[in-house]
C-alpha positions as CSV (number, residue, x, y, z in Angstrom):
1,X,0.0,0.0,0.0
2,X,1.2,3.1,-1.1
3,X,1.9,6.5,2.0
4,X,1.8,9.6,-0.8
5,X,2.2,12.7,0.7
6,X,-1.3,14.3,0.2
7,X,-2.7,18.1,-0.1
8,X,-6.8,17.9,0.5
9,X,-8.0,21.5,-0.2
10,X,-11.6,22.0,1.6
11,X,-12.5,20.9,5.2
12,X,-16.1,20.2,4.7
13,X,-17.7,16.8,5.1
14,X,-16.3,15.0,2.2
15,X,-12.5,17.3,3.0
16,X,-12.7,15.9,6.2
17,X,-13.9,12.3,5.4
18,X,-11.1,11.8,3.1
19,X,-8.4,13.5,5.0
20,X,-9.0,11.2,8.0
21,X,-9.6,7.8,6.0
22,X,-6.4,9.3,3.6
23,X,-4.6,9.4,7.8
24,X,-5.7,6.3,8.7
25,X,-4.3,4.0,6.0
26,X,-0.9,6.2,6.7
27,X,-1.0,8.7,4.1
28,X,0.7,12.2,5.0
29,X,-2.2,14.4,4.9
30,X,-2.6,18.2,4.8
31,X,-5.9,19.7,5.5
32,X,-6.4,23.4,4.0
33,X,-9.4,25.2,4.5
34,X,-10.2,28.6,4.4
35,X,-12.4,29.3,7.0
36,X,-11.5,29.2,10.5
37,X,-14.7,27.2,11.1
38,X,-15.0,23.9,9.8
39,X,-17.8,22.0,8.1
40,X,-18.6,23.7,4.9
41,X,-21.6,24.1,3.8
42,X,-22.7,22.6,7.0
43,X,-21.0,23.9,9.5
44,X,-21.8,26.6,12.6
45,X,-22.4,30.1,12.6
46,X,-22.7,32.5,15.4
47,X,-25.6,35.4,15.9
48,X,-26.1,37.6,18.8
49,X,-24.4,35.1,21.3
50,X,-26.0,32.0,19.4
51,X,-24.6,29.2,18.0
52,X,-26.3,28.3,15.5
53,X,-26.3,26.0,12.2
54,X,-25.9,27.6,8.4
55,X,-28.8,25.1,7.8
56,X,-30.9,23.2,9.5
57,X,-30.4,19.1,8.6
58,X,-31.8,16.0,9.0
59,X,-29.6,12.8,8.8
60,X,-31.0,9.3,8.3
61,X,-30.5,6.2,9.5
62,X,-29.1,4.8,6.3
63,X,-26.0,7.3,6.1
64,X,-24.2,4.1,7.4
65,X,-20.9,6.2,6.6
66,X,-21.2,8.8,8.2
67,X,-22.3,7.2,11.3
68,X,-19.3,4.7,10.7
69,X,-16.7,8.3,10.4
70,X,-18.2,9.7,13.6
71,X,-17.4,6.4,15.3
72,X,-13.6,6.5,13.8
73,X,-12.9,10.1,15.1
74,X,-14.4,9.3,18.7
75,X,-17.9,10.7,18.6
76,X,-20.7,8.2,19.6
77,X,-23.3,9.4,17.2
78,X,-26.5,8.5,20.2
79,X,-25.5,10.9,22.5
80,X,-25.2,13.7,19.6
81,X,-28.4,12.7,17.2
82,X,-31.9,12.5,18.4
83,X,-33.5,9.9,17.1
84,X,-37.1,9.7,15.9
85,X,-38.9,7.1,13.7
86,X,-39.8,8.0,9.9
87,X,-42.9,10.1,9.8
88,X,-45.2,13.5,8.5
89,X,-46.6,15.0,11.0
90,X,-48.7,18.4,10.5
91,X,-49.9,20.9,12.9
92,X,-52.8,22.1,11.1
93,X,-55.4,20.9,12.1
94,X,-57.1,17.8,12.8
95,X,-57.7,16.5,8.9
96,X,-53.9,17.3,8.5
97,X,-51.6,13.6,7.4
98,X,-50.2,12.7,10.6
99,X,-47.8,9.7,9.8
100,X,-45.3,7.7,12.1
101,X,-44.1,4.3,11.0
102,X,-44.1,2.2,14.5
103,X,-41.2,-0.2,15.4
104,X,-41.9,-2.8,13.4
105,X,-39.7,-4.8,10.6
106,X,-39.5,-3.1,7.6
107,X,-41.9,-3.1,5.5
108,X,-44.6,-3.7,7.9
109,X,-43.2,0.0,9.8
110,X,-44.3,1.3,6.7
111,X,-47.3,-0.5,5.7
112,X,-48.7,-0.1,9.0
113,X,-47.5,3.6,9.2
114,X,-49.5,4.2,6.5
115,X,-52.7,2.3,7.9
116,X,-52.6,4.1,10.8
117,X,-52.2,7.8,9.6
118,X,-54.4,10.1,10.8
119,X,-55.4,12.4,7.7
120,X,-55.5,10.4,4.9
121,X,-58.5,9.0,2.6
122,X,-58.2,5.3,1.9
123,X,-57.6,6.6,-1.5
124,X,-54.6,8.0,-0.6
125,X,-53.5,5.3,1.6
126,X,-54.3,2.9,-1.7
127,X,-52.4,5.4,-3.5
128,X,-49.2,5.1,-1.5
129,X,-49.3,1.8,-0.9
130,X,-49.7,1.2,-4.7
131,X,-46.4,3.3,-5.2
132,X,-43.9,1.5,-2.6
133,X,-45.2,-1.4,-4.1
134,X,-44.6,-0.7,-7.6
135,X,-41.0,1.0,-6.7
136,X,-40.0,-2.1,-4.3
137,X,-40.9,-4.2,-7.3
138,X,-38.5,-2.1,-9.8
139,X,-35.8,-2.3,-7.0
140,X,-36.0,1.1,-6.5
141,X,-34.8,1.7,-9.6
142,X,-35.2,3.5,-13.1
143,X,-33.8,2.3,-16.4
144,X,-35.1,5.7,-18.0
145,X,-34.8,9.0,-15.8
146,X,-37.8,11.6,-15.7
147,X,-39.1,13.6,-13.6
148,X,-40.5,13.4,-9.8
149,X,-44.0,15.1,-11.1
150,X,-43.9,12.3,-14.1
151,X,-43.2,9.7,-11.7
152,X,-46.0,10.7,-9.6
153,X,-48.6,11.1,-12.3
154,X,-47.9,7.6,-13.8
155,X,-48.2,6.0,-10.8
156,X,-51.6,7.6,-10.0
157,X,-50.8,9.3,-7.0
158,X,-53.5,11.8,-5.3
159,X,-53.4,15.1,-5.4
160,X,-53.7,15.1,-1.5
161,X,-50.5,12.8,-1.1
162,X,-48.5,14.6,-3.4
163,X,-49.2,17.7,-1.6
164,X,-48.9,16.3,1.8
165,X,-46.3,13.4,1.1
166,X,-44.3,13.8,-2.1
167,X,-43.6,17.1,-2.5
168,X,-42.2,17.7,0.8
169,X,-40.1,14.5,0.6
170,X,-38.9,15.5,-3.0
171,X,-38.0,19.3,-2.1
172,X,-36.4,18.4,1.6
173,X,-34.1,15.6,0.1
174,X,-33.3,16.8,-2.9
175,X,-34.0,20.5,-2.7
176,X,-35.2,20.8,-6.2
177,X,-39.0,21.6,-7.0
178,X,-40.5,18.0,-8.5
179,X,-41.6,19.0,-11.5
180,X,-37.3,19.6,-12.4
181,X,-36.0,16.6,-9.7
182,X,-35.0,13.7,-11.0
183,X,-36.9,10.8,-10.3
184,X,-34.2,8.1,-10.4
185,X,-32.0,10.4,-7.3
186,X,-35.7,10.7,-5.6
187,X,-36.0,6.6,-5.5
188,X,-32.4,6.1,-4.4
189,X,-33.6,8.4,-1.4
190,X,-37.1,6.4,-0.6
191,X,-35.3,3.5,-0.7
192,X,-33.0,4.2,1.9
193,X,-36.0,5.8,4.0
194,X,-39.5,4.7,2.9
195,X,-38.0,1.4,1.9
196,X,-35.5,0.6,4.5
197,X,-35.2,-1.5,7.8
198,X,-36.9,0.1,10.7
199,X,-33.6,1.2,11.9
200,X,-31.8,2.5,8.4
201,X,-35.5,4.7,7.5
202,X,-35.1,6.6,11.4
203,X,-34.8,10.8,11.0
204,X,-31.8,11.8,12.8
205,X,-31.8,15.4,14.7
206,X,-28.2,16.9,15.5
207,X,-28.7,17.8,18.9
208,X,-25.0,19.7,18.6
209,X,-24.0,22.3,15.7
210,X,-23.3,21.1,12.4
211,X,-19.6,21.4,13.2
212,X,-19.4,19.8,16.3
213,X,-21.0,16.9,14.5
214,X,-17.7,15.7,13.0
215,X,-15.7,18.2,11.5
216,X,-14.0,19.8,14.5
217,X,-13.7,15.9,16.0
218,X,-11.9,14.9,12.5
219,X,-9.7,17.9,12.2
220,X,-8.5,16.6,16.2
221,X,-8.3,13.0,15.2
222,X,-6.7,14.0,12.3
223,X,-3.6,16.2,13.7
224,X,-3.3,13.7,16.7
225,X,-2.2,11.4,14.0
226,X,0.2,12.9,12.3
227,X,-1.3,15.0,10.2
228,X,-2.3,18.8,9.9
229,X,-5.1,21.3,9.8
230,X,-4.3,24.8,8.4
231,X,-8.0,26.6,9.1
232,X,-7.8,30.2,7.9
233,X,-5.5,29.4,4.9
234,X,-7.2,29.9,1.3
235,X,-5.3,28.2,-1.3
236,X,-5.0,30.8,-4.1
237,X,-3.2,28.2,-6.8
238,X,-2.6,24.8,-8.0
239,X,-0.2,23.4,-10.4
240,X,1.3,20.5,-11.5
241,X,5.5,19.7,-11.3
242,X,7.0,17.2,-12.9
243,X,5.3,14.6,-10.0
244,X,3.8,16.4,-7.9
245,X,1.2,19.0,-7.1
246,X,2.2,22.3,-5.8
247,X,-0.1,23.8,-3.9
248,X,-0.1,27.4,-3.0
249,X,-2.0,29.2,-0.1
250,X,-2.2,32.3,1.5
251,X,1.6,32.4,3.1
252,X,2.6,28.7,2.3
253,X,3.4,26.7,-0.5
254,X,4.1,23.1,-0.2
255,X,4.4,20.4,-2.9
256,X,2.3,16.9,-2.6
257,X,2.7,13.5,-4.5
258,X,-1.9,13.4,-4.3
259,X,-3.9,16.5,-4.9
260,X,-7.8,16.0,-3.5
261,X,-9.5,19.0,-4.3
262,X,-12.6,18.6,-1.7
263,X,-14.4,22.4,-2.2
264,X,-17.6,23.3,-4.0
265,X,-18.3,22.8,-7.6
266,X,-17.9,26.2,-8.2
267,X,-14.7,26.7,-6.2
268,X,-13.0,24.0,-7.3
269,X,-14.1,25.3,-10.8
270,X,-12.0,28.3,-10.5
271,X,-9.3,26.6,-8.6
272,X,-8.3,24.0,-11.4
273,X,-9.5,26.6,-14.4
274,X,-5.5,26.9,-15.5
275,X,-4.9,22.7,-14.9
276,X,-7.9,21.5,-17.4
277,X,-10.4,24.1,-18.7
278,X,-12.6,21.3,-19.6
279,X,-12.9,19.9,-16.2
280,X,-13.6,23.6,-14.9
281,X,-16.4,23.8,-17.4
282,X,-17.8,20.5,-16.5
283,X,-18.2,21.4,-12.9
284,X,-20.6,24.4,-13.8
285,X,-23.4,23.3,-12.5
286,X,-26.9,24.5,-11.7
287,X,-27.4,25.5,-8.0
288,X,-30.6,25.7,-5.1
289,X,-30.0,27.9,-2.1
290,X,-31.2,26.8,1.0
291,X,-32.4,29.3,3.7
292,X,-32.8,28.7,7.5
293,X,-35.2,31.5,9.2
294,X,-34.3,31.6,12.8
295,X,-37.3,33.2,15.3
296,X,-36.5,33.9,18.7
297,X,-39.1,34.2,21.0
298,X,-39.2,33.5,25.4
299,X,-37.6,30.6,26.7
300,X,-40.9,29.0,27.6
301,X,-42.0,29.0,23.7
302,X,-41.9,25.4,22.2
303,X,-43.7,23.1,19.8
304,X,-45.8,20.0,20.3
305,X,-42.7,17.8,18.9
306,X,-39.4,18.4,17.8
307,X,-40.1,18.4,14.1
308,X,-42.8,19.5,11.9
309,X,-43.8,19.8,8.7
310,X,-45.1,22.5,7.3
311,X,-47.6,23.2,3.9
312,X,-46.0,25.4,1.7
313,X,-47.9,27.7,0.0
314,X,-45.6,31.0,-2.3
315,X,-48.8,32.2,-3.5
316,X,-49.9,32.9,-0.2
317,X,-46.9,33.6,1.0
318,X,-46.5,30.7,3.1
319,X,-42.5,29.7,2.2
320,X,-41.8,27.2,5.0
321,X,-41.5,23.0,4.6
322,X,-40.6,21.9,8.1
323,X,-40.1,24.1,11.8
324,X,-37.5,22.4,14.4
325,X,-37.9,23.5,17.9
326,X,-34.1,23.5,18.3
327,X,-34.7,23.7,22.2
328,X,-36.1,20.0,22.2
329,X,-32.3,19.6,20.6
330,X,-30.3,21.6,23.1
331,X,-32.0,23.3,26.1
332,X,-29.6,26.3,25.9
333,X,-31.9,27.3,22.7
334,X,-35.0,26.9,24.5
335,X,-37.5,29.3,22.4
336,X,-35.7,29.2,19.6
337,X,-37.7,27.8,16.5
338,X,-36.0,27.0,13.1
339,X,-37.9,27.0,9.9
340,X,-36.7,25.1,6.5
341,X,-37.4,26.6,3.0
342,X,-35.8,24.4,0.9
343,X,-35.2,26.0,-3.1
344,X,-35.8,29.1,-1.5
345,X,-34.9,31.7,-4.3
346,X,-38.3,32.8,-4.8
347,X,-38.4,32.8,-0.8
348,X,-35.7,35.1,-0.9
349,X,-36.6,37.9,-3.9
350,X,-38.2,40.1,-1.4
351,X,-35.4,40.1,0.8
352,X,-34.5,38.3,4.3
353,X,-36.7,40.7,6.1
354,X,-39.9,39.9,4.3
355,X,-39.2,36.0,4.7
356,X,-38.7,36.7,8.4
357,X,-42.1,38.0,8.5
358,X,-44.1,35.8,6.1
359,X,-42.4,32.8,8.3
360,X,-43.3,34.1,11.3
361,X,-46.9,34.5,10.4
362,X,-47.0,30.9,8.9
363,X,-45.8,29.8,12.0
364,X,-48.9,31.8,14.2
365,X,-51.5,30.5,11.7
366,X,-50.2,27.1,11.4
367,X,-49.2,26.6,14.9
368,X,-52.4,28.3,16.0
369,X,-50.4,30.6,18.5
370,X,-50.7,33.8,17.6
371,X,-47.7,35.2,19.7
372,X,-45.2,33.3,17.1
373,X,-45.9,36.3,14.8
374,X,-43.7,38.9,16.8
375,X,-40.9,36.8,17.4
376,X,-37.9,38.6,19.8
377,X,-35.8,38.6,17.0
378,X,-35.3,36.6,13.7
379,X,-32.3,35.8,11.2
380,X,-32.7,34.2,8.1
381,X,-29.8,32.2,6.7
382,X,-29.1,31.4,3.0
383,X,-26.3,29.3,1.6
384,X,-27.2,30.5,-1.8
385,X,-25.3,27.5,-3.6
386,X,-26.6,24.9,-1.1
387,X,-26.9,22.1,-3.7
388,X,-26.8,21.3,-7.3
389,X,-30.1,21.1,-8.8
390,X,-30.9,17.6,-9.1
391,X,-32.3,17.2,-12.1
392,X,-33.0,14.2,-14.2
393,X,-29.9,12.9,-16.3
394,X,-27.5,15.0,-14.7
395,X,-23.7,13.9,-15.4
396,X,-22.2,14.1,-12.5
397,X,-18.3,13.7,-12.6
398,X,-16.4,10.8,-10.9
399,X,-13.8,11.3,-7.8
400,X,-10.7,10.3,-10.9
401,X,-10.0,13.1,-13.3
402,X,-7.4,13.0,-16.5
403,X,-4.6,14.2,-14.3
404,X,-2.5,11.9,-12.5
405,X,-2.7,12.6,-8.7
406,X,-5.6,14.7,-9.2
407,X,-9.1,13.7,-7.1
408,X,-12.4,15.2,-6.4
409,X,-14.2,14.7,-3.7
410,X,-17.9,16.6,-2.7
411,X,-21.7,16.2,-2.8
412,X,-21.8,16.2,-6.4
413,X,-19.4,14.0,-7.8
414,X,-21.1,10.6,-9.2
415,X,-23.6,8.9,-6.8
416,X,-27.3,7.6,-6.5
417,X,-28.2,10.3,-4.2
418,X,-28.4,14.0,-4.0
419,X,-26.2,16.3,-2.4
420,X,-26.3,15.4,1.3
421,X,-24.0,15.1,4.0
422,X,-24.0,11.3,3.4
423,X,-23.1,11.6,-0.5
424,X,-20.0,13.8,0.9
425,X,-18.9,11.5,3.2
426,X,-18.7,8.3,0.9
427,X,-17.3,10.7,-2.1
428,X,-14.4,11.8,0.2
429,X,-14.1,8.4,1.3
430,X,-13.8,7.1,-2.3
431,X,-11.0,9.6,-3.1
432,X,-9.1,7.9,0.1
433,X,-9.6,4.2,-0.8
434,X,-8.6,5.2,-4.6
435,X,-5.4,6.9,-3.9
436,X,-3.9,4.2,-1.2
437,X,-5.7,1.6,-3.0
438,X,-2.6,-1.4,-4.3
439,X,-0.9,-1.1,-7.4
């Protein structure tokens, strides 16, 4: 097994998954990043004394990987995630779905999840039970992409579920509108969730900040094994030497026999635009922002359950898909509500101030507590190039590129499922196991 000296530029998820497997399997390993914080684009933030997420996210059961990485680096991933089985709960009213699959073996969690919901017509219960079954019978699979909306309508699904079920499944997960997502990434996702065991198909909570999840534990793990974590060091240039990669940054330059460039698309784009101008064009992707609204209100403020869903509703204004009460999470942010608008850049057109509002006043009517409409204060969060859009078709490129020594590693290189924390993890994973893989 080959020990290559190795530069990984970006300490996100997939930065930090390949840096420590790249450490483990006794690679020399330099981390760059240039923020002082690591994580990403999921990573903390800080307002008015809060520490706070730059999204709110939900793991899954199923991101075996990353479970499997927060076990490597020390982090017992129970006493940092809460939780909770599969399930659609509204706040509504009482004819809103309210779905929870019980502990059961898969698929009866499901089938009896469905049986069960409070909400639903038996026409809509007929209607998703027709569609697991069809998708468990293609293997979850699709031999010709289309879209989620195309999907739906051949399978007959009810308005009703689509509304209540679909739609917000299809926007949280892949954070692309239906009618655009693809349908082949949206059945990789049921699988691994309405499909699943009982165990893999569980909704997982961070009860900790985004960083604290793993990042900051990697970046430890990884410098208590020999290798090192320059935070705050923006690398302005690559190149490649005879070789090896040289690898400039801010007040540093060192030279590396492995190159893993593990940033955004779009950054990496610019960073390897002199290497291979055809590679920089091919990682010109289509984005989604993602925007958090945070609402303040007293300490005594809190919602029937951790999680919610939400209907979403632009022409009325109503931009929200799910509200965490993030003081269920953490009791130091007791009061403090955070609301999801996934796709958000109509949201957002009107300015962070007028989403603030609209949220807030979703919240009062939906919640039925008219007091959530003058939160204490509110900030709204937007990592405008959250994800790619995941649309159907999309060529996504693979962790090798034409240049020897030269990896990528991130949400969107190839993979059956969106851009997620867990896609990341295994893409900066792949990049290790292929560089110190055996001649």
């Amino acid at each position: 097994m080959r020990t290559p000296s190795v530069a990984v530029i970006g300490a996100g998820w997939a930065g930090c998954a390949a840096a420590v497997e790249l450490a483990r399997r006794g690679a020399r390993v330099t981390l760059f990043e240039a923020a002082r914080v690591a994580g990403g684009r999921a990573r903390r933030i800080t307002y008015r004394g809060q520490t706070l997420d730059n999204g709110q996210h939900i793991l899954l059961g199923a991101y075996r990987d990353t479970l499997h990485l927060m076990r490597t680096v020390g982090l017992e991933p129970a006493q940092l995630l809460l939780r909770l089985p599969l399930q659609m709960r509204y706040a509504e009213g009482d004819d809103d779905m309210d779905l929870v699959a019980p502990r059961l073996p898969a698929p009866f969690h499901l089938l009896a999840g469905a049986l069960l919901a409070r909400g639903l017509s038996l026409a809509d219960k007929l209607s998703m039970a027709r569609f697991s079954s069809a998708a468990r019978w293609m293997g979850w699979q699709l031999n010709q992409d289309c879209t989620v909306s195309e999907l739906l309508d051949r399978f007959d699904q009810t308005e009703r579920l689509t509304v209540l079920m679909w739609r917000p499944l299809c926007i949280a997960a892949l954070n692309t509108p239906p009618e655009r997502a693809s349908a082949r990434v949206f059945l990789a996702v049921l699988r691994d969730s309405l499909g699943a065991s009982r165990n893999a198909s569980d909704m997982l909570l961070p009860k900790v900040d985004l960083s604290a999840l793993l990042p900051d534990a990697a970046i430890a793990w990884l410098e208590k094994h020999g290798g090192t974590a320059l935070l705050g060091t923006q690398v302005k240039a690559v190149e490649r030497a005879g070789d090896e990669w040289i690898v400039a940054g801010d007040s540093r330059q060192g030279r590396f026999r492995e190159l893993v460039v593990a940033t955004s698309p779009s950054n990496a784009a610019a960073l390897l635009a002199g290497v291979d101008a055809a590679l920089a064009t091919a990682l010109s992707f289509a984005f989604e922002p993602i925007t958090t609204c945070y609402l303040q209100y007293s300490p005594d403020t809190a919602l029937p359950r951790p999680m919610l869903a939400l209907r979403d509703d632009p022409l009325q204004g109503r931009w929200g898909q799910y509200v965490f009460d993030r003081g269920q999470l953490d009791a130091a942010q007791a009061g403090l509500l955070a609301v999801v608008v996934s796709a958000s850049s109509d949201a957002m057109a009107a300015g962070a101030a007028a989403l603030e509002a609209a949220v807030a006043h979703q919240l009062a009517g939906a919640l039925r507590m008219p007091a959530l409409a003058s939160p204490l204060w509110s900030k709204a969060v937007t990592e405008k190039r959250a994800t790619f859009a995941c649309t159907p078709n999309l060529a996504r490129p693979p962790n090798a590129t034409l240049h020897d020594g030269l990896w990528l590693a991130g949400d969107y290189t190839e993979g059956e499922y969106p851009a997620t924390i867990e896609s990341a993890v295994r893409s900066g994973l792949a990049a290790a196991y292929h560089i110190t893989r055996t001649p």
